[in-house]
C-alpha positions as CSV (number, residue, x, y, z in Angstrom):
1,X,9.3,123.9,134.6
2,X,9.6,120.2,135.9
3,X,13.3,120.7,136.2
4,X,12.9,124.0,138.6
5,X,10.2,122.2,140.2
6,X,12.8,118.9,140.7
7,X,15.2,121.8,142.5
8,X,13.2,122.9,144.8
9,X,12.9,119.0,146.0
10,X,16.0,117.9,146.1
11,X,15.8,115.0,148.1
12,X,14.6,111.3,148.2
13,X,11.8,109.2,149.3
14,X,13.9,108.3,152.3
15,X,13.6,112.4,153.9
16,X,10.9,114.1,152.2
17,X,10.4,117.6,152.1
18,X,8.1,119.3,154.3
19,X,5.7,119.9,151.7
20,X,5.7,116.5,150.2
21,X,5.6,114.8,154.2
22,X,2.2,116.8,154.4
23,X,1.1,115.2,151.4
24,X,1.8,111.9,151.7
25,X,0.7,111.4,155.1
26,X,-2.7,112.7,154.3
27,X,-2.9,110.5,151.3
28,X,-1.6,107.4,153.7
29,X,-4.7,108.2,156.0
30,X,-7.5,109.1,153.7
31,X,-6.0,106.2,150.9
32,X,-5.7,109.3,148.4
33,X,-5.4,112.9,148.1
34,X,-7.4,115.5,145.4
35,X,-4.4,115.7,142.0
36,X,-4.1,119.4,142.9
37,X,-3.6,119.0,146.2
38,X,0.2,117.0,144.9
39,X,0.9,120.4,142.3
40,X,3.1,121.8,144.7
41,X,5.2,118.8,145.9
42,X,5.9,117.3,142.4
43,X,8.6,115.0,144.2
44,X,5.7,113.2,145.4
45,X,5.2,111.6,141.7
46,X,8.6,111.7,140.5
47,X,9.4,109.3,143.3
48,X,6.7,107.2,143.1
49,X,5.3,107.9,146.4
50,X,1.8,108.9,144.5
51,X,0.4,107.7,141.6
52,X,-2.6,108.1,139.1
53,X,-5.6,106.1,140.7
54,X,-6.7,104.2,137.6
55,X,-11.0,104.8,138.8
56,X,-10.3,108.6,138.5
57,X,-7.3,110.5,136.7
58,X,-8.4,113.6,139.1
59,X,-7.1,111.7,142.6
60,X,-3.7,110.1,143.4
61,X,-3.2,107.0,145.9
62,X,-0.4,106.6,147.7
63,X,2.4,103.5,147.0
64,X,2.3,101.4,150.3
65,X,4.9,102.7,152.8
66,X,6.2,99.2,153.0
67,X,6.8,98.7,149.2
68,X,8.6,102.0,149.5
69,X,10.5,100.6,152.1
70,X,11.2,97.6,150.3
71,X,12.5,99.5,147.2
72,X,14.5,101.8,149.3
73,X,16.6,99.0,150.8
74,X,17.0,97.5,147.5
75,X,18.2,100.3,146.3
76,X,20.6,100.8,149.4
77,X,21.9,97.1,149.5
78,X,22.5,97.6,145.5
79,X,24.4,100.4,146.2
80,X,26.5,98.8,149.3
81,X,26.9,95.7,147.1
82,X,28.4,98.2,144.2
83,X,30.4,100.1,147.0
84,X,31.7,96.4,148.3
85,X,32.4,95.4,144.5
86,X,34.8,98.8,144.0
87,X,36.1,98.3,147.3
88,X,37.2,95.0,146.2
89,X,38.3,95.8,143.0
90,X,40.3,98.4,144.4
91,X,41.7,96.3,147.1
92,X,43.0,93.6,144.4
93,X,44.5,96.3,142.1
94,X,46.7,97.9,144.4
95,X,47.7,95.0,146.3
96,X,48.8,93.4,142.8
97,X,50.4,96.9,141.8
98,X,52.0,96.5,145.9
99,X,53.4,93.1,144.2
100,X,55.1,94.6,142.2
101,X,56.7,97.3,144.4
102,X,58.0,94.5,146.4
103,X,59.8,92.1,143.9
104,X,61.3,95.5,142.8
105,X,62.4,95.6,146.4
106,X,63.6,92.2,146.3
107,X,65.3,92.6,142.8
108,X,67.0,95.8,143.2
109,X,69.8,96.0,145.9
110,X,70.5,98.6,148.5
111,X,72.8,99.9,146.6
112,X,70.7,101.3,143.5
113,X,69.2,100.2,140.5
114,X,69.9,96.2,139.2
115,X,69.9,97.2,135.6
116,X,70.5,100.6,134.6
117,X,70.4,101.8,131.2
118,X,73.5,103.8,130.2
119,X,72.8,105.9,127.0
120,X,75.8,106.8,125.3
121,X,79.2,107.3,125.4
122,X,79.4,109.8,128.0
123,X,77.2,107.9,130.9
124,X,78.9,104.8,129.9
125,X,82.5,106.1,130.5
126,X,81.4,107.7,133.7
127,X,80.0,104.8,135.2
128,X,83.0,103.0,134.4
129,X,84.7,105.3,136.3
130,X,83.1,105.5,139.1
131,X,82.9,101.5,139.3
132,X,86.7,102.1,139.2
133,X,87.2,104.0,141.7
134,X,85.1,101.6,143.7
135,X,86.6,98.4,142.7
136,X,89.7,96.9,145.7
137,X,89.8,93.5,144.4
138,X,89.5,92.2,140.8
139,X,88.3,92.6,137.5
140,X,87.6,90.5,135.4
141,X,87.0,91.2,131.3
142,X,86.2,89.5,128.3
143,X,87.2,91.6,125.0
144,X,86.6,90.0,122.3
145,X,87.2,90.4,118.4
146,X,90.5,90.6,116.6
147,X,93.9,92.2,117.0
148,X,93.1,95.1,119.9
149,X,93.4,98.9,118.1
150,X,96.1,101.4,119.7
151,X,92.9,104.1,120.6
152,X,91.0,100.7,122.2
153,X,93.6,100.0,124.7
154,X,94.7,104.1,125.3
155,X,90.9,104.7,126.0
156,X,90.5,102.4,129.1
157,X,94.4,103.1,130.5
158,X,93.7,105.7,133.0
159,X,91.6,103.0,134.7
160,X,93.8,99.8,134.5
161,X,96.7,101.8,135.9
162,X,94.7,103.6,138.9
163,X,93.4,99.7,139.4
164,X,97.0,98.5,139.6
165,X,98.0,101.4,141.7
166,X,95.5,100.2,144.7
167,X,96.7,96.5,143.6
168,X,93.6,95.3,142.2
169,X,93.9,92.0,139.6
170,X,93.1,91.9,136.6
171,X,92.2,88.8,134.2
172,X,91.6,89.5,130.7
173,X,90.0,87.0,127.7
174,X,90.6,87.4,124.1
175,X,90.1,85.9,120.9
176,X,93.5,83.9,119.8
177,X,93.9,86.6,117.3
178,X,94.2,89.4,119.7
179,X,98.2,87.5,120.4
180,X,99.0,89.2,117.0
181,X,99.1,93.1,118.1
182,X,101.8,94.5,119.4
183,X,99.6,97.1,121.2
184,X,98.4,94.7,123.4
185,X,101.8,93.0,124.0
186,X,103.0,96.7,125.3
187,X,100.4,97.2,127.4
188,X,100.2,93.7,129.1
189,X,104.6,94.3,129.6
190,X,103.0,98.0,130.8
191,X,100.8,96.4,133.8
192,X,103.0,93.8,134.4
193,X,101.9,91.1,136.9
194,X,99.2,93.2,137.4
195,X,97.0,91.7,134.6
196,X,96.8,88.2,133.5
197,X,95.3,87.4,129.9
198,X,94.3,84.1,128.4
199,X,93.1,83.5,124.7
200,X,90.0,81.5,123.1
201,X,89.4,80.8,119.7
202,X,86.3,82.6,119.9
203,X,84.7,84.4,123.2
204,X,81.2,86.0,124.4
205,X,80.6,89.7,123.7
206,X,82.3,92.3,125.9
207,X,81.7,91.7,129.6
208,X,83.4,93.8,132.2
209,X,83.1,92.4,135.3
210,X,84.2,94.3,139.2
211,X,84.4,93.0,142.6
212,X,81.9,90.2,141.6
213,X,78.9,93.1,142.5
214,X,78.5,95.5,139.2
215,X,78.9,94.3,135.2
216,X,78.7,96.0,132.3
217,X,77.3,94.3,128.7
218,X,76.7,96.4,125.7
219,X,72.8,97.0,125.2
220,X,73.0,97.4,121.1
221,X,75.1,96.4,118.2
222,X,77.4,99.3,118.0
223,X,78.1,99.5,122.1
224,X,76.6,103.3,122.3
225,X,74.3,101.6,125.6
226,X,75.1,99.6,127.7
227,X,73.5,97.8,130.5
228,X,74.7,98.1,134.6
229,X,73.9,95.0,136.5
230,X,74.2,94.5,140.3
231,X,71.2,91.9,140.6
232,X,73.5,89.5,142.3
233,X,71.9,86.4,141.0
234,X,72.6,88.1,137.4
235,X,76.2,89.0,138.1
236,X,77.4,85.8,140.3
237,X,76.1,84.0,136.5
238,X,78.2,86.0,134.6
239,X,80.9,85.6,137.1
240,X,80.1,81.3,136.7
241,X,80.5,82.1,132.4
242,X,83.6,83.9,133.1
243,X,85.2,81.6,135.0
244,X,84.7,78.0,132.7
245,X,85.7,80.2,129.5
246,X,89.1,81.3,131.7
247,X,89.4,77.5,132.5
248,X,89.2,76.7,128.6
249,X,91.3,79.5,127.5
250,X,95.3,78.9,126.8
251,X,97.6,81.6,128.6
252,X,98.5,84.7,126.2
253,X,102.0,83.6,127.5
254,X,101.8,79.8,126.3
255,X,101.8,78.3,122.5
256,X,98.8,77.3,121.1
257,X,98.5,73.6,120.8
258,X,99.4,72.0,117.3
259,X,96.4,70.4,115.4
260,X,98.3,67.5,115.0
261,X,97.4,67.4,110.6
262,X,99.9,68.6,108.5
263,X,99.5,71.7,107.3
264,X,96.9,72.9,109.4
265,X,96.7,76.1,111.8
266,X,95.1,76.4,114.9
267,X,92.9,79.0,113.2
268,X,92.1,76.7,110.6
269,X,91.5,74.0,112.4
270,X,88.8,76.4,114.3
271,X,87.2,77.8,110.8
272,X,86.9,74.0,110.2
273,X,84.7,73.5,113.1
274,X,82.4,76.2,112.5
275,X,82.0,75.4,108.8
276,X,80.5,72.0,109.9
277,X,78.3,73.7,111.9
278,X,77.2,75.5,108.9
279,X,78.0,78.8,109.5
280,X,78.6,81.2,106.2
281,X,81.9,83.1,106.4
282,X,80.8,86.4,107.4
283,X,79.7,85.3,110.7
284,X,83.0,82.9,110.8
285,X,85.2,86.0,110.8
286,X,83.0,87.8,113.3
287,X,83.3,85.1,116.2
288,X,87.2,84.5,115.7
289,X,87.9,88.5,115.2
290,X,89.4,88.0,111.7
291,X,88.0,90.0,108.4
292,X,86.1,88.3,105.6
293,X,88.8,88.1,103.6
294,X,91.6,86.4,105.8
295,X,89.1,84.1,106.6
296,X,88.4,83.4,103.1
297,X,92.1,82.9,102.3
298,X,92.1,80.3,105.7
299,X,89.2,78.5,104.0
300,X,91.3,78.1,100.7
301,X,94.4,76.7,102.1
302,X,92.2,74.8,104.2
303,X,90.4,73.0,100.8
304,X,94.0,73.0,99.2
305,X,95.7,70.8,102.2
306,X,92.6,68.5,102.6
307,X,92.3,68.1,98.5
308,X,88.4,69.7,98.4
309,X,87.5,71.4,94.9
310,X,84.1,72.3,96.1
311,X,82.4,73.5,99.4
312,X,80.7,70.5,99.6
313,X,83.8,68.2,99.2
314,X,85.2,70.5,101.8
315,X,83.0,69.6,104.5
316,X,83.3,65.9,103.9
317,X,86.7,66.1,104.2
318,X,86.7,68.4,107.2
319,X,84.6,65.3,108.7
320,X,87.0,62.7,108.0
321,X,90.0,64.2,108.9
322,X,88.0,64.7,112.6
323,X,88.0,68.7,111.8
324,X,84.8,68.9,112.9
325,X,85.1,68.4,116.9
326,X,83.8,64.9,117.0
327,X,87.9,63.9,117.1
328,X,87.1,60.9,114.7
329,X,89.6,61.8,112.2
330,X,89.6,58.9,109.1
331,X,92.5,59.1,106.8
332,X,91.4,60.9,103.8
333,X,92.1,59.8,99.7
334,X,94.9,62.4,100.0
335,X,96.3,60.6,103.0
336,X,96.2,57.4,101.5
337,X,98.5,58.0,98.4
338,X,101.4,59.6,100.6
């Protein structure tokens, strides 16, 4: 019954109903009204406008127009200082979230996206191609691994010739290995003058590389994604990487230098330096492109030259005969009784 009485007042003490102004004037005037005459304006005591006089239950007297007032512009400056707070809360989330809009529009160029995703072979292949058929100046690659396979080299053909076609260089990096296959001796005769490649005993994961504006890096272990960059601070550094790798790196074209020790590769010689670093042979094979095994038989001959019978001995001798990089080579026992 309250509740229907409650809807038929639906208001607050600030605009009273006509009922309840009645009311609460005369109570105002006389200091206090009759408890039935307040039964039909029940807003009246559910505001707090009238309340029990505490010398007689039967009468109501009226709260003070000014503590009304007083309570009603509390109640309004709580509610502006709640609106301000949401205001301002509102105002400091979306001008972070605005932030954020803007370095995107500082990171990402007017060309697109900075990084893009490419998920799987399909996207990967296409945006190859269309970076292809964008490119009129260079590219610039870093292939790393072993010898290169037949299908490897036949995959990206269609590209490298419609590059050489518009007379785009080309500058390609491979592991010192890689000089061994005969696949990619036919197609380096195949571009001609067109391509240039240069060899590293070991190199940085595949990095394709055109115009200096868009790269491409593989985004997992077995290169089914791949990441597009075109944030130029991100592709002018893996232009800077390329470039002192390419100055280290020995032309496919020229010998590799001699080691100077008897007996010793150039491959050796490299497997030497990593197995001071401490690397096991499984991640040995991996940066120089060669299996488990052949680097296993390398390490052998390497402990048969240098006169090592154990792993240990090995790397002391590897030390002394300056294998190591430090280029201190000490003549070793072995040495001595020559």
């Amino acid at each position: 019954m309250a509740g229907r009485r409650a809807e038929q007042h639906p208001h607050g003490a600030d605009r009273l109903c006509e009922a309840g102004d009645r009311v609460y004037a005369r109570a105002v005037r006389r200091g206090r009204v009759p408890r039935i005459e307040a039964e039909a304006v029940p807003c009246l005591l559910e505001l707090a406008l009238l309340h029990p006089d505490p010398d007689d239950m039967d009468w109501l007297v009226p709260t003070s127009p000014q503590e009304v007032m007083t309570r009603l512009l509390r109640g309004v400056h709580d509610e502006v200082s709640e609106s301000q707070r949401r205001v301002g809360s509102a105002v400091a989330a979306f001008e972070w979230y605005a932030g954020l809009g803007r370095l995107q529009a500082l990171a990402a160029p007017a060309g697109g996206s900075a990084v893009r995703v490419l998920d799987g072979l399909s996207r990967i292949q296409a945006a190859m191609d269309e970076a292809t058929e964008a490119c009129t100046t260079e590219v610039l690659t870093v292939q790393p691994g072993g010898i290169r396979r037949e299908a490897e080299l036949t995959e990206g053909l269609h590209r490298a010739l419609a590059l050489r076609g518009r007379g785009v260089r080309m500058r390609d990096l491979y592991t010192h290995v890689a000089r061994h296959g005969q696949g990619l001796l036919n197609y380096l005769e195949l571009m001609g003058d067109t391509v240039e490649a240069r060899t590293l005993d070991e190199v940085i994961d595949r990095l394709i590389l055109f115009d200096r504006t868009v790269a491409f890096i593989p985004a997992n272990a077995d290169r089914t994604m791949a990441l597009e960059l075109r944030h130029p601070a991100l592709v002018e550094y893996l232009v800077t990487v390329f470039e002192r790798l390419w100055r280290l790196a020995i032309p496919l074209t020229a010998p590799l230098p001699d080691t100077g020790i008897e007996g010793i590769s150039h491959r050796e010689q490299s497997i030497a330096a990593l197995l001071a670093e401490g690397h096991q042979d499984a991640v040995i094979a991996e940066r120089l492109g060669i299996s488990v095994r052949t680097c296993r038989a390398h390490i052998a001959r390497l402990s048969e030259t240098l006169g090592a019978v154990s792993r240990t001995q090995l790397g002391v001798r590897i030390a002394q005969a300056g294998l190591d990089g430090s280029g201190r080579g000490v003549p070793t026992a072995r040495d001595a009784s020559r």
